[in-house]
TIPANU-449968 format. One line per 3 residues: their letters; for each residue x, y, z of C-alpha. Coordinates in nm, 3 decimals, always signed. Layout:
a	X Y Z ~ ...
END
This chain:
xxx	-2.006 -0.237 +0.111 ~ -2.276 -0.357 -0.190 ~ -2.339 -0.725 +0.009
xxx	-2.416 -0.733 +0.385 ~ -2.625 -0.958 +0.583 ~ -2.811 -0.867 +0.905
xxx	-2.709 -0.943 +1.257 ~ -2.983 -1.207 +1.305 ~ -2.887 -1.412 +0.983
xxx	-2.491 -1.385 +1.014 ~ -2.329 -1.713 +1.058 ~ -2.064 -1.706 +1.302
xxx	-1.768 -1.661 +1.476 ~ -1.735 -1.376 +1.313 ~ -1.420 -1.186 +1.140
xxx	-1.362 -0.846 +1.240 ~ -1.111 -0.622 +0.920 ~ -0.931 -0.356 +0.985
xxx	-0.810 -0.174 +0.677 ~ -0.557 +0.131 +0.701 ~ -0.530 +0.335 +0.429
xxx	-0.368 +0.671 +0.288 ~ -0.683 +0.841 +0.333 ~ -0.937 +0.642 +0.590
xxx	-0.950 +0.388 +0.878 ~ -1.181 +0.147 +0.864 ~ -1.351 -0.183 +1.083
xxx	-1.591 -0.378 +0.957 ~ -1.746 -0.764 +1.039 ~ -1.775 -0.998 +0.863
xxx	-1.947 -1.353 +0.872 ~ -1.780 -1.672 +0.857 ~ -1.935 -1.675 +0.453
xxx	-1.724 -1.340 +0.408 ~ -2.027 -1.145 +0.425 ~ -2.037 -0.804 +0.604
xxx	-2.248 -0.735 +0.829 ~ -2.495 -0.481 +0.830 ~ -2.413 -0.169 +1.028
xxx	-2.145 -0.317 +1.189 ~ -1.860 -0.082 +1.064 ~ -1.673 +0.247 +1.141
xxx	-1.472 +0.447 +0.926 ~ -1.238 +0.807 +1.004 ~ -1.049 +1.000 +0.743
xxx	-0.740 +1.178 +0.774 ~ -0.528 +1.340 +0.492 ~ -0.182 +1.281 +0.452
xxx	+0.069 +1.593 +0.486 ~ +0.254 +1.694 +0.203 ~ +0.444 +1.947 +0.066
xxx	+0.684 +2.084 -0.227 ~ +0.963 +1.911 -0.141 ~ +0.848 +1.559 -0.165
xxx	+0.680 +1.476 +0.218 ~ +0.463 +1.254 +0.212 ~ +0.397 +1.185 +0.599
xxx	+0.172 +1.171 +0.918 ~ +0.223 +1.164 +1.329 ~ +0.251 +0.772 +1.396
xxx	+0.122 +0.871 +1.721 ~ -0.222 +1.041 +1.556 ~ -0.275 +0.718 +1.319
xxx	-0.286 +0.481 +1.598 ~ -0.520 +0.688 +1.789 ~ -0.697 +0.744 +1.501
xxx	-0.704 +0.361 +1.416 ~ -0.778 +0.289 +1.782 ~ -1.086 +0.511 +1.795
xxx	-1.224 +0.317 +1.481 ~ -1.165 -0.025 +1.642 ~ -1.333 +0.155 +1.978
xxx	-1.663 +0.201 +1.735 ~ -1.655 -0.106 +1.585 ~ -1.662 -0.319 +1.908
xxx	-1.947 -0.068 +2.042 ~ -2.163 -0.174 +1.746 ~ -2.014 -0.512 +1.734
xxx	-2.206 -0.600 +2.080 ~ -2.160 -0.976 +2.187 ~ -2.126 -1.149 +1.848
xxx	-1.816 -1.383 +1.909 ~ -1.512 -1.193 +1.715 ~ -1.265 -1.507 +1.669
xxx	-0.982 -1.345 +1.414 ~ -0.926 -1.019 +1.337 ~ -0.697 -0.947 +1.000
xxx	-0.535 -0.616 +0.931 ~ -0.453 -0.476 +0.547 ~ -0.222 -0.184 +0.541
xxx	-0.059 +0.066 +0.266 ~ +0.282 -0.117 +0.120 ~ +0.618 +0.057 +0.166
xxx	+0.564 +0.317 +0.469 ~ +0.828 +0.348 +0.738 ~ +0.853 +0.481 +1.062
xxx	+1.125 +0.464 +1.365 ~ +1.069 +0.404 +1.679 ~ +1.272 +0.423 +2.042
xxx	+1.338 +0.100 +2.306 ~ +0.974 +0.183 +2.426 ~ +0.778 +0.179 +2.092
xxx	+0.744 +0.531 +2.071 ~ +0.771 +0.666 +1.723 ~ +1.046 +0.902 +1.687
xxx	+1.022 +0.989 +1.329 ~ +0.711 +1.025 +1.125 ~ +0.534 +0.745 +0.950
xxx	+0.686 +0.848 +0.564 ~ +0.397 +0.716 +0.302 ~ +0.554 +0.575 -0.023
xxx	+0.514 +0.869 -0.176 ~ +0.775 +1.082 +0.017 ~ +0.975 +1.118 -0.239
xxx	+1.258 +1.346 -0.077 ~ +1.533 +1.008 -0.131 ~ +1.519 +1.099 -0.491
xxx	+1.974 +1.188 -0.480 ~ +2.027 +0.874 -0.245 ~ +1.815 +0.647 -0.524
xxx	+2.122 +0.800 -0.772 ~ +2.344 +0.725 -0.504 ~ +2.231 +0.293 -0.468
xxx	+2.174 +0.270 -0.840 ~ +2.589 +0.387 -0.900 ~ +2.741 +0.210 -0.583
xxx	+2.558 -0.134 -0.604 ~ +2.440 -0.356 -0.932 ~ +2.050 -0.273 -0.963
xxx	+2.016 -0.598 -1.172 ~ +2.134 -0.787 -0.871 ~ +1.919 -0.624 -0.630
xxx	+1.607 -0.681 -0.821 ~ +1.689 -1.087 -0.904 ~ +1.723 -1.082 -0.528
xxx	+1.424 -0.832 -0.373 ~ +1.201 -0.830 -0.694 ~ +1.279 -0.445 -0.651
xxx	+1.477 -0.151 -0.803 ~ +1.586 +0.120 -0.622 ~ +1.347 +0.401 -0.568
xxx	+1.225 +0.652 -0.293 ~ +0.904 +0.392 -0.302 ~ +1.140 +0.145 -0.088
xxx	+1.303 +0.169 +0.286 ~ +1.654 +0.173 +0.153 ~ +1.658 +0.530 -0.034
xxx	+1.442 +0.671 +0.241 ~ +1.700 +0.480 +0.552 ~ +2.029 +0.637 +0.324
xxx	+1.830 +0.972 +0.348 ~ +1.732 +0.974 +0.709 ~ +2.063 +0.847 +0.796
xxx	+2.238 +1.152 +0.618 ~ +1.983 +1.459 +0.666 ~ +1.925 +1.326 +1.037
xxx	+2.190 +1.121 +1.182 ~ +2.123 +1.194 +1.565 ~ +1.736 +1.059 +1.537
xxx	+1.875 +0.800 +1.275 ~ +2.098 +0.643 +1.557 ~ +1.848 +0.676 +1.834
xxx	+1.574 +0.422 +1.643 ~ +1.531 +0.089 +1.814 ~ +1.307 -0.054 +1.569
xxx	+1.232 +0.023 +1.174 ~ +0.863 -0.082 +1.070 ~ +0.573 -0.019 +0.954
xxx	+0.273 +0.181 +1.083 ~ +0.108 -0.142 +1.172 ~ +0.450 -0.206 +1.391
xxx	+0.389 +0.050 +1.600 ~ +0.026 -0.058 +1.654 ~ +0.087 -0.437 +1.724
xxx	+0.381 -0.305 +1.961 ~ +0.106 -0.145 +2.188 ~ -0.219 -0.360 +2.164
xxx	-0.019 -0.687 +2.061 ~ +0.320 -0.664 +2.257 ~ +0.484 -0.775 +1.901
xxx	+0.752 -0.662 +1.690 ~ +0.685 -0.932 +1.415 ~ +0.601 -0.790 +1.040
xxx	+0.460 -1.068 +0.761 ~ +0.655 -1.176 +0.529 ~ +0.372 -1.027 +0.284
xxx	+0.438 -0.659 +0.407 ~ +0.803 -0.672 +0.494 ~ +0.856 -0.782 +0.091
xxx	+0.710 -0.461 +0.022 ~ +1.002 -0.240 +0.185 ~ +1.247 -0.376 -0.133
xxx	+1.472 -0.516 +0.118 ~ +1.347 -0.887 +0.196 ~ +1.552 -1.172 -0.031
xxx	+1.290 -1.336 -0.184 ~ +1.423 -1.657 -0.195 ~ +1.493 -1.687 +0.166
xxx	+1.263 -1.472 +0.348 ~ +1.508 -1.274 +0.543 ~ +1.638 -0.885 +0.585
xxx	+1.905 -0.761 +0.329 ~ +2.081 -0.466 +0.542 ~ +2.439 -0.461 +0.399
xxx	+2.446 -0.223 +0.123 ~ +2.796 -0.210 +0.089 ~ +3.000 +0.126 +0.181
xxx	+2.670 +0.347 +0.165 ~ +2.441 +0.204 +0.415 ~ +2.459 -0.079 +0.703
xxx	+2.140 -0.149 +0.900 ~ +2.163 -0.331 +1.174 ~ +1.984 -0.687 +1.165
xxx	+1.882 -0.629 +1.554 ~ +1.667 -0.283 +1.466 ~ +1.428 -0.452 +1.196
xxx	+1.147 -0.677 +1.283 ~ +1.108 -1.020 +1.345 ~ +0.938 -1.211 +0.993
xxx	+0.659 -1.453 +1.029 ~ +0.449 -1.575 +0.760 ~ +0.036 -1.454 +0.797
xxx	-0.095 -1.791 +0.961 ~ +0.120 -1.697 +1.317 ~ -0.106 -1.534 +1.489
xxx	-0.093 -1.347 +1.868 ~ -0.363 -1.227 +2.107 ~ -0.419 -0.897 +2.271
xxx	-0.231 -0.793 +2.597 ~ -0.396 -0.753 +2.920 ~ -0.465 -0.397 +2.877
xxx	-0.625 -0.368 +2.542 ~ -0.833 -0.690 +2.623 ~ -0.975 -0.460 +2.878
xxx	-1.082 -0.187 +2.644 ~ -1.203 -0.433 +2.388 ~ -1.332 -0.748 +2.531
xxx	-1.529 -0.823 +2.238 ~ -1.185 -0.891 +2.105 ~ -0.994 -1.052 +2.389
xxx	-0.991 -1.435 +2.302 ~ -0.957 -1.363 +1.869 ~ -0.651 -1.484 +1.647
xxx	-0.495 -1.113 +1.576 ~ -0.308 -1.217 +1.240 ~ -0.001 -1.012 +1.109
xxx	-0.097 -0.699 +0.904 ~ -0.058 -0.784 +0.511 ~ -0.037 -0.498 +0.234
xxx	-0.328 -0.347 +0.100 ~ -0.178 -0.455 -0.260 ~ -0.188 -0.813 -0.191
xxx	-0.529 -0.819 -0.013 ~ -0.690 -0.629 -0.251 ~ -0.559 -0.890 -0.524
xxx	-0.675 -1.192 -0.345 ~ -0.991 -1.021 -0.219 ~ -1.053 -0.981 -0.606
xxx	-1.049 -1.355 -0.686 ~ -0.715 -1.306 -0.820 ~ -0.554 -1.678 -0.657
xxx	-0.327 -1.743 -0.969 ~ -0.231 -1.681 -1.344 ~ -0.611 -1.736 -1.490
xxx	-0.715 -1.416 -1.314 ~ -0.530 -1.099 -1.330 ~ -0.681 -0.779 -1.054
xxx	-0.665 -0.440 -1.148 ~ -0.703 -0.147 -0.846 ~ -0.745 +0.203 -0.903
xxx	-0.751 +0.420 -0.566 ~ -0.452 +0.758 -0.537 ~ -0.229 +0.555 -0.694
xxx	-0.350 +0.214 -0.904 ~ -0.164 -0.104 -1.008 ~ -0.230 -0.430 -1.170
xxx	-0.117 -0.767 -1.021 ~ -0.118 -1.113 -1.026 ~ -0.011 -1.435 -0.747
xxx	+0.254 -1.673 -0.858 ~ +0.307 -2.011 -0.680 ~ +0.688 -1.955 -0.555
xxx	+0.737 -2.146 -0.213 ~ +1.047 -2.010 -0.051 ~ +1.409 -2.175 -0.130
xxx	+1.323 -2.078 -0.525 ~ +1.370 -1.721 -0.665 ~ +1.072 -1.602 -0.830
xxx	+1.226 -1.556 -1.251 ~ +1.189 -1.179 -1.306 ~ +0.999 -1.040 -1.607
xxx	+1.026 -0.695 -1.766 ~ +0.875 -0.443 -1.596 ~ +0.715 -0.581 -1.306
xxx	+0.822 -0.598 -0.961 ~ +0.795 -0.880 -0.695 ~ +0.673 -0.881 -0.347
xxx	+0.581 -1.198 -0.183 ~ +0.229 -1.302 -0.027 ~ +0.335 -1.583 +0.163
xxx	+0.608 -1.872 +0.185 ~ +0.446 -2.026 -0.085 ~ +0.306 -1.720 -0.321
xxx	+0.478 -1.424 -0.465 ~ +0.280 -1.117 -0.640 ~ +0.382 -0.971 -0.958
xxx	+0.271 -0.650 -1.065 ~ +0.274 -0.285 -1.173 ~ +0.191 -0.010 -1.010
xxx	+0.134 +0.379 -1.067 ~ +0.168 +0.672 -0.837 ~ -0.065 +0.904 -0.982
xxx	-0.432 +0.741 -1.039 ~ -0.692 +0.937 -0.836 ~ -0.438 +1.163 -0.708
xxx	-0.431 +1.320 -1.085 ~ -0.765 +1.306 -1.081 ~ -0.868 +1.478 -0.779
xxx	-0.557 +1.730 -0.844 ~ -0.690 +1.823 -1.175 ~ -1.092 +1.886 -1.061
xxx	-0.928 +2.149 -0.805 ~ -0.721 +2.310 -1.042 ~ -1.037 +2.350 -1.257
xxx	-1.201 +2.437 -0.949 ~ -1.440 +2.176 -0.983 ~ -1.517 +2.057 -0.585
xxx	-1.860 +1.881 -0.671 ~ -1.729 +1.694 -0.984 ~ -1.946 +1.833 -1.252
xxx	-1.657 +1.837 -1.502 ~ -1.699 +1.458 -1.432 ~ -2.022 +1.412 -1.669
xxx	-1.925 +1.721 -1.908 ~ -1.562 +1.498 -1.948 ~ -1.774 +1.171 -2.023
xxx	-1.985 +1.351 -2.294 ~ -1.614 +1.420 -2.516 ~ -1.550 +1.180 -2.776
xxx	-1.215 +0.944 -2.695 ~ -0.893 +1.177 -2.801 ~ -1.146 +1.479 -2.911
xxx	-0.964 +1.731 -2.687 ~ -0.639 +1.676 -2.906 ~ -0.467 +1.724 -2.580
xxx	-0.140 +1.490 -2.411 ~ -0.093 +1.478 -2.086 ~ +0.210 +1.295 -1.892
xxx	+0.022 +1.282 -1.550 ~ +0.351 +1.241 -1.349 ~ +0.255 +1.495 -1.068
xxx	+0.444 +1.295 -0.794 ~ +0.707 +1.116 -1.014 ~ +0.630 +0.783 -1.121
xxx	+0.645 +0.359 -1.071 ~ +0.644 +0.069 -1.315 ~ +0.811 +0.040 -1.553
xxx	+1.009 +0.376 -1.593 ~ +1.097 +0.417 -1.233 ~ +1.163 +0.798 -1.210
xxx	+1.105 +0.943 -0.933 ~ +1.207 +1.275 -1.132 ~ +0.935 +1.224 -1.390
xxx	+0.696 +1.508 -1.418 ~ +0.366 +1.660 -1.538 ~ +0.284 +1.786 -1.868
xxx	-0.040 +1.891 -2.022 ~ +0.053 +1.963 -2.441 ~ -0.166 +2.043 -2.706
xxx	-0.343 +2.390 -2.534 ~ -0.508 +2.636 -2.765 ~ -0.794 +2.927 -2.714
xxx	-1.039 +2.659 -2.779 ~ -0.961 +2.424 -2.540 ~ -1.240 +2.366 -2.216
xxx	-1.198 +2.241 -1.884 ~ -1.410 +1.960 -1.981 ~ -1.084 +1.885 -2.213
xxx	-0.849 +1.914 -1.975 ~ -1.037 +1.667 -1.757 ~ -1.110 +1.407 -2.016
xxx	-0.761 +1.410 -2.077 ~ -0.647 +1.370 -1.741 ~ -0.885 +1.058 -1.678
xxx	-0.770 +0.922 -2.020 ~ -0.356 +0.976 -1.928 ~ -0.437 +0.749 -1.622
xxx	-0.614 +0.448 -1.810 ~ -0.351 +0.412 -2.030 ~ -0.094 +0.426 -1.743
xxx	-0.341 +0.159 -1.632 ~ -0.343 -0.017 -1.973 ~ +0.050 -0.064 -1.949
xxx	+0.060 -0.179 -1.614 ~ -0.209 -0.456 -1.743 ~ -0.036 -0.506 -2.049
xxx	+0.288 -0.576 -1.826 ~ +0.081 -0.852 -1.642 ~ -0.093 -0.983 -1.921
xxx	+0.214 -1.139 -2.014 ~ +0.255 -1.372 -1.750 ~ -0.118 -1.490 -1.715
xxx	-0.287 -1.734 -1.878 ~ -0.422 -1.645 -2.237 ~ -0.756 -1.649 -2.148
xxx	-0.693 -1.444 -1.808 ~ -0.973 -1.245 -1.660 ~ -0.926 -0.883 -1.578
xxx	-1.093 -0.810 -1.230 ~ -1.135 -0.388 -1.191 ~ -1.184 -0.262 -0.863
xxx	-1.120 +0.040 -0.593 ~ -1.260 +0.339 -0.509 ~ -1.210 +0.494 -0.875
x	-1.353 +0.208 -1.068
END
């Protein structure tokens, strides 16, 4: 937060954004001039569990507490300044199960669980991947809910059977405060199984997998929105009478939060993972024309997203200081001081497979070009420079769509 206003020059009603991401939850107000406002915000980090086989997952339970207790903070400091909408942005692609009362019964898996990898073979030889895409904007890969529903549905049938509802983490959430089972349009395009053309659930995928129509949520586009139930207008008041709208991905908010409206400006993000996109007027009854190497998620009934994304941006980055054991970041400055390509070092920074455009969720590490003379402060200049060029593609894919004069808009937490 670099622009705030204070409490006694913030023009209301006021916005209050709730942001969930892989590492943090957030609150934070806002003006009706999308300013923040000064020390009106809470934040609380978690860390995502993982391990050597490919999870990539947290308690749903613990991430709506967590969430809860930020939102708790936020109306403490947000006193009585009149709250009239409150938006939610959450991470693209997770999934979680939950029973008839809304409990989860699986964990929330991130989009990097990447334990799917033998059902993604399994889709890509029973069903025509060119079709899919024209139709979801997607391939298959363990990024998307149908490699990860083929898995959960073969390594654990009995809990498989006993889920009520498929969703998001933010499903789970609007289930308790909300009493709704909708998803947006914006983040149910992200699973890579919403038709993009007609805004509704694909769930036959032939002999492999059949998902019932009745255990996926409702779609509604981001203007719909609800109002808290009885009980959590009791524990936040502040909150009671504001337009809750449906949670949108992180992706698509961060684009549009850059500027990024339509082909003249393109938004790059660099966070643990990074991507480059760009909005595309597409109402709905049209399907968005593919281009190479880009996938397709949809903001609205009017606006589809095109970009590329990588899986390892600050995750290579903060997995290489600790292998060089460097927890303060000095390596960081000693790194910048290397001439470009000085190291004579390649590195493939595929620690956790990989995205656009190769798609391989098998894709892996490698560091070449090692010798006696090599220095930590090479190994980390390499490392950052491996992820700009991953960046540099992704860009390049966009680039091609956009206007010739496009501006590039940089921004995250690794900017």
């Amino acid at each position: 937060m670099t622009a705030s206003v204070s409490e006694t020059i913030g023009i209301g009603p006021y916005c209050l954004a709730i942001d969930i991401g892989t590492s943090s939850a957030r609150a934070i107000l806002y003006d009706a001039t999308g300013m923040a406002v000064a020390d009106r915000h809470a934040q609380a980090h978690y860390e995502i569990d993982t391990g050597l086989d490919g999870r990539s997952t947290f308690d749903g339970d613990a991430l709506r507490l967590l969430t809860e207790g930020v939102i708790d903070e936020a109306c403490d400091e947000t006193g009585d300044l009149p709250v009239a909408a409150v938006g939610v942005s959450c991470f693209w692609h997770s999934l979680v199960g939950l029973d008839d009362s809304g409990t989860p019964i699986t964990p929330v898996f991130y989009w990097g669980d990447n334990r799917s990898i033998a059902q993604v073979d399994r889709l890509r030889a029973a069903l025509d991947q060119d079709e899919w895409r024209a139709r979801s904007g997607c391939v298959f890969h363990s990024n998307f809910w149908p490699a990860k529903l083929l898995w959960l549905r073969e390594t654990d049938p009995e809990t498989f059977a006993r889920v009520h509802l498929w969703t998001a983490p933010t499903g789970l959430m609007s289930r308790a405060w909300l009493d709704s089972d909708a998803m947006s349009l914006c983040m149910a395009s992200g699973t890579g199984m919403v038709d993009l053309e007609s805004g509704k659930w694909i769930t036959d995928f032939g002999d492999l997998l059949r998902i019932d129509p009745a255990t996926l949520p409702p779609i509604v586009d981001r203007d719909e929105p609800v109002r808290l139930n009885e009980a959590y207008a009791q524990r936040w008041p502040q909150l009671a009478q504001a337009a809750w709208y449906p949670a949108l991905g992180d992706g698509a908010c961060a684009t549009i939060g850059s500027g990024s409206t339509g082909q003249e400006r393109i938004a790059m993000t660099l966070g643990s993972s990074g991507a480059t996109r760009m909005p595309v007027r597409a109402p709905l009854g049209s399907r968005p024309p593919l281009h190479d190497h880009l996938w397709i998620y949809r903001i609205d009934r009017n606006t589809a997203l095109y970009g590329a994304a990588i899986s390892n941006g600050g995750l290579m980055l903060d997995w290489t200081l600790e292998l060089l054991d460097d927890p303060e970041g000095e390596l960081r400055s000693a790194a910048a001081e290397l001439a470009p390509g000085a190291h004579g070092l390649s590195i493939l920074p595929f620690l956790s497979g990989e995205r656009s455009p190769i798609w391989n969720d098998r894709a892996r590490g490698v560091i070449s070009g090692l010798t006696l003379a090599t220095t930590r402060a090479d190994v980390m200049r390499a490392a950052t420079e491996a992820v700009a060029f991953r960046l540099a593609e992704t860009c390049d894919a966009v680039r091609a769509i956009a206007l010739a004069d496009a501006e590039i808009i940089a921004s995250g937490p690794r900017c």
